[in-house]
DRENVEXPA-336634 format. One record per residue (C-alpha): residue in three letters; x, y, z. Coordinates in nm, 2 decimals. Layout:
<recs>
<rec><type>ala</type><x>X</x><y>Y</y><z>Z</z></rec>
...
</recs>
This chain:
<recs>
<rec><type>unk</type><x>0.00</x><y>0.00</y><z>0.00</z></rec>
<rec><type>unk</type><x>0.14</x><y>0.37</y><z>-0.06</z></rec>
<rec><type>unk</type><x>0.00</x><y>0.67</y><z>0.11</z></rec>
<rec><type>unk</type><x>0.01</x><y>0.99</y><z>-0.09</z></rec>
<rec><type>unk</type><x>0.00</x><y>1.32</y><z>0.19</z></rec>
<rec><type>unk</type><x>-0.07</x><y>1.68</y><z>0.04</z></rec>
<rec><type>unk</type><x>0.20</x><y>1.96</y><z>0.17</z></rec>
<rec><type>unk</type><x>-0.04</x><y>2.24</y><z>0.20</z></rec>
<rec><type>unk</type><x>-0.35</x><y>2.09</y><z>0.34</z></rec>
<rec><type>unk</type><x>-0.25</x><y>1.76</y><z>0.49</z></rec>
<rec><type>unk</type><x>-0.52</x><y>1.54</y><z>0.34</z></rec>
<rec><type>unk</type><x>-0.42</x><y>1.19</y><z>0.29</z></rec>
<rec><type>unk</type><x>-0.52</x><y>0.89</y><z>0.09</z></rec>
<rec><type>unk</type><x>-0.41</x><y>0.54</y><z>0.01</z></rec>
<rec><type>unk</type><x>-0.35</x><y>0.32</y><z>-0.29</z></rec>
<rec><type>unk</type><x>-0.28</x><y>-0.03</y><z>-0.31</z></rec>
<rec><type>unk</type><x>-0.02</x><y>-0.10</y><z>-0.50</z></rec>
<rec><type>unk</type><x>-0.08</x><y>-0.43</y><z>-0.73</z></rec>
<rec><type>unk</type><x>0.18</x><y>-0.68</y><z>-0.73</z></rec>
<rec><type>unk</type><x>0.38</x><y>-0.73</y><z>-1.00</z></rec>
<rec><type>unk</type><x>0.50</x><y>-1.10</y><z>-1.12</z></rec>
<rec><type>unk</type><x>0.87</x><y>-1.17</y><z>-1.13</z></rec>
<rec><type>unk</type><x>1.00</x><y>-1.21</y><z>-1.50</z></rec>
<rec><type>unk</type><x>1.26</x><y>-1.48</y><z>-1.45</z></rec>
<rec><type>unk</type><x>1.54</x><y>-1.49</y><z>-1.71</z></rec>
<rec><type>unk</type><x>1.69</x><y>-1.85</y><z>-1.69</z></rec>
<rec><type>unk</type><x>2.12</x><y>-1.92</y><z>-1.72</z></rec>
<rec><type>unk</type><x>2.25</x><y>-2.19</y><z>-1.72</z></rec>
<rec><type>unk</type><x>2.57</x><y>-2.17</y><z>-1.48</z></rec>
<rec><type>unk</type><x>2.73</x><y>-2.50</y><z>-1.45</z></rec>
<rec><type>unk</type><x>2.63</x><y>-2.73</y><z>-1.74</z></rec>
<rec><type>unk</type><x>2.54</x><y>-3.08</y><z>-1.68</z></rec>
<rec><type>unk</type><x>2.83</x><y>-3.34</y><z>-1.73</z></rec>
<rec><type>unk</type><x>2.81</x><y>-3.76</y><z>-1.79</z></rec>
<rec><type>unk</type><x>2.92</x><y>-3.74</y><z>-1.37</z></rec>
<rec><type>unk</type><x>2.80</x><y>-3.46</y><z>-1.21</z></rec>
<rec><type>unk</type><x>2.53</x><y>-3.22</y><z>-1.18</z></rec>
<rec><type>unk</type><x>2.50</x><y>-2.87</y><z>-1.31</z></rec>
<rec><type>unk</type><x>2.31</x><y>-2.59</y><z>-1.25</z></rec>
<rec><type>unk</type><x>2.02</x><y>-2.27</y><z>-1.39</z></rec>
<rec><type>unk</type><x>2.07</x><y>-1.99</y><z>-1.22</z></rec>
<rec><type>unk</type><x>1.71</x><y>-1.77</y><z>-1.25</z></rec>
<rec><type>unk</type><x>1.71</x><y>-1.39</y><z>-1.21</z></rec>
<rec><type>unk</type><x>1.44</x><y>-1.12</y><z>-1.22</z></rec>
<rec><type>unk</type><x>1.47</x><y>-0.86</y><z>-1.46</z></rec>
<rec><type>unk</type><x>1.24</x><y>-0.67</y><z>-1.25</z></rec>
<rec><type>unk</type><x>1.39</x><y>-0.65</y><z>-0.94</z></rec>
<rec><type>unk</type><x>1.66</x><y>-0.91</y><z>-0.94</z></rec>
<rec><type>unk</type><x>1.53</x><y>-1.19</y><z>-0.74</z></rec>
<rec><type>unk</type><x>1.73</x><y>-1.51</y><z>-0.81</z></rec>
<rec><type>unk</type><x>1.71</x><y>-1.88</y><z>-0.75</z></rec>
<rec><type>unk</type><x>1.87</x><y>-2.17</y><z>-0.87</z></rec>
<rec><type>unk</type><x>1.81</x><y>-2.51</y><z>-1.00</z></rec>
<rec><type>unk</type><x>2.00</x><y>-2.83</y><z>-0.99</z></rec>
<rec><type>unk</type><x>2.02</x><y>-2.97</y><z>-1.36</z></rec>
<rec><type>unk</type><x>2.09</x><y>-3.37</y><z>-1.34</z></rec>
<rec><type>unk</type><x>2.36</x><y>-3.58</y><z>-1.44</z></rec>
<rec><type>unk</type><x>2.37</x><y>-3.66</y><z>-1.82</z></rec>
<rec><type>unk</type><x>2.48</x><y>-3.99</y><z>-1.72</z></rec>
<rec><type>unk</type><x>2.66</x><y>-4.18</y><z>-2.01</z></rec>
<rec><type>unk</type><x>2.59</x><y>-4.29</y><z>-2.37</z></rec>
<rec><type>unk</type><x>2.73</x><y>-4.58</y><z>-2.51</z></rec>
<rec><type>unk</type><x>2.87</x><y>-4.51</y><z>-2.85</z></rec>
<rec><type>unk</type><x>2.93</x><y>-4.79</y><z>-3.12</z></rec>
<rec><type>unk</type><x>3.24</x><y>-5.02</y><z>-3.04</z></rec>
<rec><type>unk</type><x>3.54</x><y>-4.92</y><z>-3.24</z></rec>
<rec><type>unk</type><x>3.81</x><y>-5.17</y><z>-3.34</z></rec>
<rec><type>unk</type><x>4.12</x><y>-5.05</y><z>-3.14</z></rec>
<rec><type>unk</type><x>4.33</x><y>-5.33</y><z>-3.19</z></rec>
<rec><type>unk</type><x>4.27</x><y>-5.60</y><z>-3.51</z></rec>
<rec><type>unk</type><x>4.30</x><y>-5.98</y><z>-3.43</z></rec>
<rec><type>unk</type><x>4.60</x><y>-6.14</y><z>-3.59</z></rec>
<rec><type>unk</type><x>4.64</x><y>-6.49</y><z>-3.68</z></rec>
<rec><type>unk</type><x>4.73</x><y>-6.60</y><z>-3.35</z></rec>
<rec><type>unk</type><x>4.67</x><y>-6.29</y><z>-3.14</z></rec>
<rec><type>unk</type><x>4.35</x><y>-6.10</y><z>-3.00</z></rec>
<rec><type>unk</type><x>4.24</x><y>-5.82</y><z>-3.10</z></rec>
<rec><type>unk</type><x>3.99</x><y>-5.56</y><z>-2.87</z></rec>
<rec><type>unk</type><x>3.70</x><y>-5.35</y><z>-2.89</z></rec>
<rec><type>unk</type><x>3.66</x><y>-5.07</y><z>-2.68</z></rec>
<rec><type>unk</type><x>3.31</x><y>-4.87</y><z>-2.64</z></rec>
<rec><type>unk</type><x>3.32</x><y>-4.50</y><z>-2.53</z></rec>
<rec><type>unk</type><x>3.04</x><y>-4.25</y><z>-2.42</z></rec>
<rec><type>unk</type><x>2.97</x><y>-4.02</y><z>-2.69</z></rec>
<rec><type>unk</type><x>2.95</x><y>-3.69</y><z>-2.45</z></rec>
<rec><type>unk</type><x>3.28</x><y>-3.79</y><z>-2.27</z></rec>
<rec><type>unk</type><x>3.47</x><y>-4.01</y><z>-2.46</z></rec>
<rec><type>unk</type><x>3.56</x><y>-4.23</y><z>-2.14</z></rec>
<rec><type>unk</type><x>3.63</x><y>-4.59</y><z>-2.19</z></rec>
<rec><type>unk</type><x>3.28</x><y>-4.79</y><z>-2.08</z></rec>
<rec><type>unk</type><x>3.40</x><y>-5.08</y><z>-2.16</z></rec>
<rec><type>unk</type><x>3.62</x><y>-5.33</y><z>-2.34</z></rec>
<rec><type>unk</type><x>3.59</x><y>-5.67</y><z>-2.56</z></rec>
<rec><type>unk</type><x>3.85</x><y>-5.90</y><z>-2.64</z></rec>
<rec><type>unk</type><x>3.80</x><y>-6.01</y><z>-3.01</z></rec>
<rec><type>unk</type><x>3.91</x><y>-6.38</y><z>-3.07</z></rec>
<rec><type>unk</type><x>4.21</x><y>-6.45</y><z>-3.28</z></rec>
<rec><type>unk</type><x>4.12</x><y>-6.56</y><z>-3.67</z></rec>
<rec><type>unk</type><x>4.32</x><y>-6.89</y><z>-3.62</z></rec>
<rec><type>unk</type><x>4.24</x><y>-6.99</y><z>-3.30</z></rec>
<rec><type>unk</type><x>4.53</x><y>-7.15</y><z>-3.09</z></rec>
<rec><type>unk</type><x>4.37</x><y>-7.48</y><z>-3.12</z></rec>
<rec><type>unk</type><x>4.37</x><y>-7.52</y><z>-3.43</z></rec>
<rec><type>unk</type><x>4.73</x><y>-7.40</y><z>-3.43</z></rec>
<rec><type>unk</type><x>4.83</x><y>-7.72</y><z>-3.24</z></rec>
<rec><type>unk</type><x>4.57</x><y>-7.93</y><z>-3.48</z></rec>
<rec><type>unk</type><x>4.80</x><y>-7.80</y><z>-3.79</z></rec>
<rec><type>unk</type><x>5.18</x><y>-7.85</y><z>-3.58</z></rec>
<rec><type>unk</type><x>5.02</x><y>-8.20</y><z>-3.52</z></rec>
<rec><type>unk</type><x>4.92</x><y>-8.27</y><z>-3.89</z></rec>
<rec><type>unk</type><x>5.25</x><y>-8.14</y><z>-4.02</z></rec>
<rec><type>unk</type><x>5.46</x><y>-8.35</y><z>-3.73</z></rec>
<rec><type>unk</type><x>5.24</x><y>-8.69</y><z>-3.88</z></rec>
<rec><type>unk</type><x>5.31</x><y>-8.59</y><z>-4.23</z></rec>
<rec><type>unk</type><x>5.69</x><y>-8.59</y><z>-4.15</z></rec>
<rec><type>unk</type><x>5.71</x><y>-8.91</y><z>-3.98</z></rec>
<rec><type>unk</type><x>5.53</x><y>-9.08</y><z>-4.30</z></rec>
<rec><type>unk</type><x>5.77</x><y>-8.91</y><z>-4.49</z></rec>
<rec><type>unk</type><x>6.06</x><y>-9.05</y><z>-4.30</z></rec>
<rec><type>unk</type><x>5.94</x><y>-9.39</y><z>-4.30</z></rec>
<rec><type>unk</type><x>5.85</x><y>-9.39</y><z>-4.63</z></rec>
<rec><type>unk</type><x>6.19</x><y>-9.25</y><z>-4.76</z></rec>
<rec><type>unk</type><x>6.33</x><y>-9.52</y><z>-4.51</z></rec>
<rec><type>unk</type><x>6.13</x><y>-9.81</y><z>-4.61</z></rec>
<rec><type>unk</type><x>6.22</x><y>-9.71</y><z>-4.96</z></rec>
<rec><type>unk</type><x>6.61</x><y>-9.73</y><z>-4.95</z></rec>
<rec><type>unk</type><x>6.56</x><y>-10.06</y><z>-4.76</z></rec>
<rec><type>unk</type><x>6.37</x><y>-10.20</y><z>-5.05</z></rec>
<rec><type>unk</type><x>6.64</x><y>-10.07</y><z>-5.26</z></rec>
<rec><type>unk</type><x>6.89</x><y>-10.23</y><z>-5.07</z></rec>
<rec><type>unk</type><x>6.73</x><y>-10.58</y><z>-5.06</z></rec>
<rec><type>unk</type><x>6.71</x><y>-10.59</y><z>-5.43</z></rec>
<rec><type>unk</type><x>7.05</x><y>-10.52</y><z>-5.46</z></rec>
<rec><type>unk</type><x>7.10</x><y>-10.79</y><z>-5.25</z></rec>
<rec><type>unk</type><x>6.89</x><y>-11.01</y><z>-5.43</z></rec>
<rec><type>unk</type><x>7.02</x><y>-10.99</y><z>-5.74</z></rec>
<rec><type>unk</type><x>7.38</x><y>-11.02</y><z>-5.66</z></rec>
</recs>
C-alpha cells in the first residue's frame, strides 16, 4: 500500500499497489556433465530476485564399439566402447584371434604326422632298394 499526503492541506489517501510478477530470465551456470550435476541460475529482470536449480547428471551414452586393436592370426584383437559426451572408456571386448590356438596345435600335429610318413617312407624305400640289390647279386 502507498499513502500519498498533500503539503499544503495535509489530506491523505491510500492506494494499493498491485503486485507485480517476477520475470525470470533462466542461465545456465554449471552445465550438466556424464558425472556430475550442473546448475540454472534464475534472475528477475524486475527486481533481481534469483534462484537456482540443480540440472541432473547426463549420465553416459554408449557409443558404437570401435576396433582398437585388429585380431592377428594368433593374437587378440579388442573393442573398446566409449560414451559419446565424454569419450571415457565404458567398456572393453576381447575379439578372438582368426586362427584360434587350437587349431594352431591341430596344424603342428598334422605337419609332425606328415613328416614321420615321410621318414618312413623314404626309409622303407632305400631298404627296399637295398634288398634288391642284395637279391640280385
Amino acid at each position: 500500500m502507498l499513502t500519498y499526503t498533500c503539503k499544503v492541506c495535509g489530506d491523505s489517501y491510500t492506494e494499493e499497489i498491485p503486485i507485480v510478477d517476477h520475470k525470470y530470465e533462466e542461465s545456465v551456470t554449471k552445465d550438466a556433465t556424464c558425472l556430475e550435476s550442473g546448475e540454472i541460475t534464475y534472475t528477475c529482470s524486475m527486481c533481481g530476485d534469483s534462484y537456482t536449480e540443480e540440472i541432473a547428471a547426463t549420465g553416459h551414452e554408449a557409443g558404437t564399439p570401435i576396433v582398437t586393436k585388429e585380431a592377428g592370426w594368433f593374437t587378440p584383437g579388442e573393442k573398446v566402447t566409449r560414451c559419446t559426451r565424454c569419450e571415457e572408456v565404458l567398456s572393453t571386448e576381447a575379439m578372438p584371434s582368426r586362427f584360434p590356438i587350437a587349431y594352431l596345435y591341430i596344424l603342428i600335429s598334422v605337419i609332425a604326422i606328415l613328416v614321420i610318413v615321410g621318414i618312413s617312407l623314404t626309409v622303407m624305400k632305400k631298404k627296399n632298394a637295398k634288398s634288391k640289390l642284395a637279391k640280385s647279386a
